[in-house]
C-alpha distance (Angstrom), angle and dihedral (degrees) to the residues before:
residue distance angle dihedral
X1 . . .
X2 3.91 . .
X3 3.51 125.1 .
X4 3.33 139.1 -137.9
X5 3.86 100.1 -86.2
X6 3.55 94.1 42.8
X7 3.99 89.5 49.6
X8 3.89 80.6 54.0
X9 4.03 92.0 48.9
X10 4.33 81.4 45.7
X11 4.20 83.8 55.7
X12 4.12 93.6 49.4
X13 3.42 94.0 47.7
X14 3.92 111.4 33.6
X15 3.81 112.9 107.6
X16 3.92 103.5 -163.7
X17 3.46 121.2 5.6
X18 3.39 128.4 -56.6
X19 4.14 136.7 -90.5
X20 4.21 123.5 -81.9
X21 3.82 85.8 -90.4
X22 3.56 128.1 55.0
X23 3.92 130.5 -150.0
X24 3.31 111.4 -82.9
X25 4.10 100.9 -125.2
X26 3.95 118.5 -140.9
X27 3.21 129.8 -157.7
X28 3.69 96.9 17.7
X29 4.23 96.9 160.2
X30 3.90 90.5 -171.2
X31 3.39 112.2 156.8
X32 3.65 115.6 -158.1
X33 3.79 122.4 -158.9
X34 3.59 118.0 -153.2
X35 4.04 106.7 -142.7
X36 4.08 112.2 -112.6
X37 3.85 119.6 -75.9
X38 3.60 95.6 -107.0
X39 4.23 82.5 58.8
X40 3.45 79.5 50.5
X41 3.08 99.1 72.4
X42 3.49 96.7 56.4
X43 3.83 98.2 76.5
X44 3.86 95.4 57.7
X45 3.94 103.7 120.5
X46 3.75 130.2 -148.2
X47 3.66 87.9 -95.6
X48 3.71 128.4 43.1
X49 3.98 99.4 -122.7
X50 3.74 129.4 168.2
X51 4.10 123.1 -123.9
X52 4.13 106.4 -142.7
X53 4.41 96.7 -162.0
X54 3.37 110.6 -169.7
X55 3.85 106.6 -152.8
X56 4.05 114.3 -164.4
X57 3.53 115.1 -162.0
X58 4.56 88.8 38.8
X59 3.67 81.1 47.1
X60 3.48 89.3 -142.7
X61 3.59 149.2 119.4
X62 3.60 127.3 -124.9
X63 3.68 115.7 -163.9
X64 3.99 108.3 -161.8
X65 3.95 124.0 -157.5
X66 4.06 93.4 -142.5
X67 3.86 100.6 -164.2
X68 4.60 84.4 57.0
X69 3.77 89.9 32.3
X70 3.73 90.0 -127.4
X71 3.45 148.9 140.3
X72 3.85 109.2 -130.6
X73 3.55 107.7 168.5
X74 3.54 136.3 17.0
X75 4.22 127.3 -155.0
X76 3.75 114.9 -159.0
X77 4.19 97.7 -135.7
X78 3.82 108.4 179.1
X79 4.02 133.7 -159.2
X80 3.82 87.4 61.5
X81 3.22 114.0 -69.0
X82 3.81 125.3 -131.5
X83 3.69 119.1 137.4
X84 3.97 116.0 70.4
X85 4.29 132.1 178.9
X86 3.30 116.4 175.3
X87 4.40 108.0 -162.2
X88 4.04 118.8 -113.8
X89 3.52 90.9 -114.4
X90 3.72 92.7 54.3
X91 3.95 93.6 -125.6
X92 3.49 101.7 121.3
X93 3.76 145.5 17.5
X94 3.95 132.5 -150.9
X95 3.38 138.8 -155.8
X96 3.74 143.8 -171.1
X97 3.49 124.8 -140.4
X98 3.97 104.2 -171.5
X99 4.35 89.9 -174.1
X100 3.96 83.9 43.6
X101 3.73 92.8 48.2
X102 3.82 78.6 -145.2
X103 3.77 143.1 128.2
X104 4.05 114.4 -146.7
X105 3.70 115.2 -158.1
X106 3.90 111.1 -164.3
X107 3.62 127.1 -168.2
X108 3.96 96.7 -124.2
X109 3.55 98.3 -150.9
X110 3.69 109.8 48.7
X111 3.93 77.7 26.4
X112 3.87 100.2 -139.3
X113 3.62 132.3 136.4
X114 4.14 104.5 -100.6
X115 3.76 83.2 -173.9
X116 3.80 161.4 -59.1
X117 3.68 131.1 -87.8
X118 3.45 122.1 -164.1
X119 3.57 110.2 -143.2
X120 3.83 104.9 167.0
X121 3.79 130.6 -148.0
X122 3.93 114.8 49.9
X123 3.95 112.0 -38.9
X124 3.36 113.9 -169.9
X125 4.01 121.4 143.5
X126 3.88 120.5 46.1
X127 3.37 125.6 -173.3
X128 4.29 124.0 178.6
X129 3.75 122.1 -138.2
X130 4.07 108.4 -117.8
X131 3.82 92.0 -108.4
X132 3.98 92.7 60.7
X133 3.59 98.7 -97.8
X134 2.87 151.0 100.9
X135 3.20 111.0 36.5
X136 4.08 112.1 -153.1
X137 3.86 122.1 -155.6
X138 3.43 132.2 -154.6
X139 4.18 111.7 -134.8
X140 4.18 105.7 -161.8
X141 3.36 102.9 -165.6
X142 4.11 93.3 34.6
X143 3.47 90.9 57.4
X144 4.29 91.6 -136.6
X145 3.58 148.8 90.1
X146 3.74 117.7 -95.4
X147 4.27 108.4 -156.8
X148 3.52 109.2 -156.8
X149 3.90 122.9 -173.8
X150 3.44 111.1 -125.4
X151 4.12 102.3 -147.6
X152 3.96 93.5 52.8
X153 3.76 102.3 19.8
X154 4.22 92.5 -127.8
X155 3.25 122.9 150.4
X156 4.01 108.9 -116.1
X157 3.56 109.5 -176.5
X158 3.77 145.4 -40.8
X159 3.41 145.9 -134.2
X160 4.01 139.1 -150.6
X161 3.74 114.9 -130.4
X162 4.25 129.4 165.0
X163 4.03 119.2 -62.4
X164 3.58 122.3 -57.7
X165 4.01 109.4 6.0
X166 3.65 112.6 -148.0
X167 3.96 118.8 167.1
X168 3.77 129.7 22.6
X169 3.51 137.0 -164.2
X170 3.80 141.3 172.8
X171 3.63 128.4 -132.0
X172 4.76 109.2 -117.2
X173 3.60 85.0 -113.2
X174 3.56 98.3 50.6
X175 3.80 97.4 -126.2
X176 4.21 100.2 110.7
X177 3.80 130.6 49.0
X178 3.95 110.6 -163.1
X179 3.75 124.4 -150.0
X180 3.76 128.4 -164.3
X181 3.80 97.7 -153.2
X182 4.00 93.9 -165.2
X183 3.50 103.0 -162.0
X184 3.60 98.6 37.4
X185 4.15 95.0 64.9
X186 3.90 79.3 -127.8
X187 3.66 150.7 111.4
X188 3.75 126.7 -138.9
X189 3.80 125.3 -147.8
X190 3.66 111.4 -159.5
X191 4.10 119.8 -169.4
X192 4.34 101.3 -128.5
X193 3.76 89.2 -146.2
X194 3.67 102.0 52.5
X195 3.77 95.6 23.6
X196 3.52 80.9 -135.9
X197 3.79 122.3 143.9
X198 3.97 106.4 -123.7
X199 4.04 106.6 176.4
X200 3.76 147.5 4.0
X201 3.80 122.6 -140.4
X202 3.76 114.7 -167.8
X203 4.06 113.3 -131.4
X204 4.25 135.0 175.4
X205 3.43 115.4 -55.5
X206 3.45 112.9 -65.5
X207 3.59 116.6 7.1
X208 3.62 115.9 -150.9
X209 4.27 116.8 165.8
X210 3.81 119.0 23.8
X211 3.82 121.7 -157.2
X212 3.73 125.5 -168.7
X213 3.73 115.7 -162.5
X214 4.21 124.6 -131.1
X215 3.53 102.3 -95.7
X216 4.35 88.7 54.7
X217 3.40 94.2 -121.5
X218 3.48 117.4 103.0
X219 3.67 136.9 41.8
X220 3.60 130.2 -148.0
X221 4.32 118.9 -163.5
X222 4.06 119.4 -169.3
X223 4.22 97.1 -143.7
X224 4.06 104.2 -144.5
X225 4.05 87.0 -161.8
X226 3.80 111.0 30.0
X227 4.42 86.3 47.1
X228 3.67 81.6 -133.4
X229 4.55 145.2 111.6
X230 3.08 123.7 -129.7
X231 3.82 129.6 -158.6
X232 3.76 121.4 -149.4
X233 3.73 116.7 -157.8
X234 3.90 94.5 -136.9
X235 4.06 103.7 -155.7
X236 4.01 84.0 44.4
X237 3.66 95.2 46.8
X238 3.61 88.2 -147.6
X239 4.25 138.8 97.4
X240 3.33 117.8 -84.1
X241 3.56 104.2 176.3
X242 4.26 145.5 -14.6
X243 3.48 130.6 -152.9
X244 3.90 120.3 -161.9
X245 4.32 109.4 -127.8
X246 3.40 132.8 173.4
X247 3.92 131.3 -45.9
X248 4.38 113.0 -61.2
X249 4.03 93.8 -8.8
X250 3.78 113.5 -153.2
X251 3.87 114.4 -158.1
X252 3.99 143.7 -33.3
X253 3.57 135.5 -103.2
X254 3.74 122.1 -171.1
X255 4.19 125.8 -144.7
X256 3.39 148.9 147.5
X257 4.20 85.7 -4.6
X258 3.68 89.4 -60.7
X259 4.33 124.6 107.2
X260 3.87 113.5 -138.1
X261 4.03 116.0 -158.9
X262 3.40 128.9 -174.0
X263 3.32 114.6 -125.3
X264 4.18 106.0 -150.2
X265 3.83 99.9 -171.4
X266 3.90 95.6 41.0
X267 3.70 99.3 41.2
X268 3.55 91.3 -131.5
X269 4.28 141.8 101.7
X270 3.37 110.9 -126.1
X271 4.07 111.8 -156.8
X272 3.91 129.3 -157.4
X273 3.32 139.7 -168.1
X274 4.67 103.5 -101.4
X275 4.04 92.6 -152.2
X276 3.99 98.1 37.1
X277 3.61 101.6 24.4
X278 3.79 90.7 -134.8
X279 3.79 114.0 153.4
X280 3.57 113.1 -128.1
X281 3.63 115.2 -178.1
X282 3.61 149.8 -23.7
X283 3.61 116.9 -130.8
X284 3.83 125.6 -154.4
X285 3.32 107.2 -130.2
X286 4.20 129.3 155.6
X287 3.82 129.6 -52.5
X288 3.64 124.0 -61.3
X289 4.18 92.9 -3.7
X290 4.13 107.5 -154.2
X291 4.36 120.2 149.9
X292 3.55 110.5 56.0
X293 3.69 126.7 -174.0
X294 4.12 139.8 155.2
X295 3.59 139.2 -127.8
X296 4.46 112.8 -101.6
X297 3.95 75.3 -109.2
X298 3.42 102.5 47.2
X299 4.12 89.1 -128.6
X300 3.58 89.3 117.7
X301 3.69 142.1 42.8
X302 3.75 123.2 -161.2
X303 4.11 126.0 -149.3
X304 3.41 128.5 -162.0
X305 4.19 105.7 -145.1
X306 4.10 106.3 -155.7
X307 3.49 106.9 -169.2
X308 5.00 88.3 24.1
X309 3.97 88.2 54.3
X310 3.87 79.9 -136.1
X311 3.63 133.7 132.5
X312 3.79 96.5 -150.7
X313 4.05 116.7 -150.1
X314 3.50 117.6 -134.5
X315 3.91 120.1 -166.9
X316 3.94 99.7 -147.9
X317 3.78 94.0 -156.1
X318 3.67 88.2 56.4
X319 3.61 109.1 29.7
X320 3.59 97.7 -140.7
X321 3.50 128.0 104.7
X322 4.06 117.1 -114.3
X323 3.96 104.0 -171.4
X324 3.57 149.4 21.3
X325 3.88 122.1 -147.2
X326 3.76 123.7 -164.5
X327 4.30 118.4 -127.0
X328 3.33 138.8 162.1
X329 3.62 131.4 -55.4
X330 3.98 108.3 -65.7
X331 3.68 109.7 -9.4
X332 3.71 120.5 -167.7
X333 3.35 105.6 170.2
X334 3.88 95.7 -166.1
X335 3.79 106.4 -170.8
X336 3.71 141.1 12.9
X337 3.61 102.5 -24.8
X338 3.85 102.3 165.9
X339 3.85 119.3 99.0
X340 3.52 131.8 -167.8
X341 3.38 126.4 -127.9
X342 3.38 114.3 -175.6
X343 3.99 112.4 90.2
């Protein structure tokens, strides 16, 4: 097990990245105040969503009522979980154990484990198409996608992308399946209906999450290496634009017309402006920020705090974060890890 200075040498002297599992830190003391309960208050959304926070080295998941700020169940999820995608309809969770090799699929309302998919190789990012199912995996060391269907939990297909596939996403309409292929500076575009893989797009070095916005149409990678974003036009299949962030950044949440990137290295999310490119701010925010996600309103954004064991809350109108809530050890929370609960 490494400890917390020699997780601190690991930062200094990585050069892109890091592997599926982290260090497990020891000894981390951190004590994390929750603001008061009249603060509290302030980070209840318009609607009363869940937070699903995968947290790797507790190999656990922490399920978070966000209007109370608290963590009201908790799913024991083991092989490390990392990777988390929680389904539009708010049915089911799934997460990816990359020392399991497995894929959990949870029923998210009676929050039980329906079962567990073995999916081999190094799954990491998971991503849900819109209608519930399939649900596509992303094997690291395999170098594919893994489709799973959701109902039965068989494996349906697969697809070969560039080295190293770290975050997925799906296209609203279903159509496109994104993969950052990490250590091929590249994105893959992969047709849903043929599971075919159609085009490349080259990114920043080391593409880790990909984001795809609500209209389908453009495409937002965090670069671990090159400290930078960078936005695919989707249609085009081609760059339109970067925008340098802080040091390693993680993954992208869009709100409110603004991006908002964790920054790993800095320990802060670093916003910009989606139709000038204009940075805005960095927030301070936890240790070692990674999963990212928004609120269905875009009021709120939600951090995942590695080496805190926060989710920070961000108000996006703002740009400051109002609370502080307490998970297990090491969340990462890599994927869409919000889930609606109203029917």
């Amino acid at each position: 097990m490494q400890g917390w200075s020699g997780l601190r040498t690991q930062r200094a002297a990585a050069k892109a990245g890091y592997p599926l599992t982290h260090p497990s830190p020891s000894g981390r003391g951190l004590l994390v105040l929750l603001l008061a309960s009249a603060a509290l208050l302030l980070i209840t959304p318009a609607r009363a969503d869940e937070a699903f926070i995968t947290s790797q080295p507790a190999e656990m998941l922490s399920i978070v009522d966000l209007p109370t700020g608290k963590v009201v169940a908790s799913l024991p999820i083991p092989g490390k979980p990392a990777g988390i995608a929680v389904d539009p309809a708010g049915r089911r969770a799934f997460v990816t154990s990359p020392d399991g090799k497995a894929l959990t699929i949870i029923d998210a309302a009676t929050r039980t484990v329906e079962r567990r998919v073995d999916v081999g190789g190094g799954p990491l990012g998971v991503a849900v198409h819109p209608s519930g199912s399939p649900a596509y995996v992303a094997d690291w060391y395999r170098h594919k996608i893994v489709a799973v269907d959701a109902a039965s939990g068989t494996i349906t297909g697969e697809v070969a992308v560039g080295d190293s596939p770290s975050g997925l996403a799906v296209t609203p309409d279903g159509a496109l399946l994104l993969s950052a292929d990490r250590d091929s500076d590249q994105v893959s575009l992969i047709d849903t209906a043929s599971l075919a893989r159609v085009a490349t797009v080259k990114v920043g070095a080391r593409p880790f999450g990909v984001t795809i916005d609500a209209e389908g149409t453009r495409a937002y990678t965090a670069n671990v290496a090159s400290d930078d974003v960078s936005i695919i036009d989707i249609p085009a299949r081609t760059v339109v634009g970067t925008v340098k962030v802080g040091q390693r950044p993680y993954a992208v949440a869009l709100a409110q017309g603004r991006a908002f990137v964790t920054d790993q290295y800095a320990s802060t999310v670093t916003v910009f402006d989606t139709a000038t490119l204009a940075r805005l701010a960095a927030i301070p925010v936890g240790d070692y920020p990674e999963g990212i996600a928004a609120s269905r309103d875009g009021t709120r954004v939600y951090v995942a705090n590695w080496e805190s064991n926060t989710l920070s809350v961000i108000d996006s109108a703002s740009l400051k974060v109002i609370a502080d809530i307490e998970v297990a050890d090491g969340p990462r929370a890599f994927g869409a890890f919000i889930r609606r609960t109203d029917p």
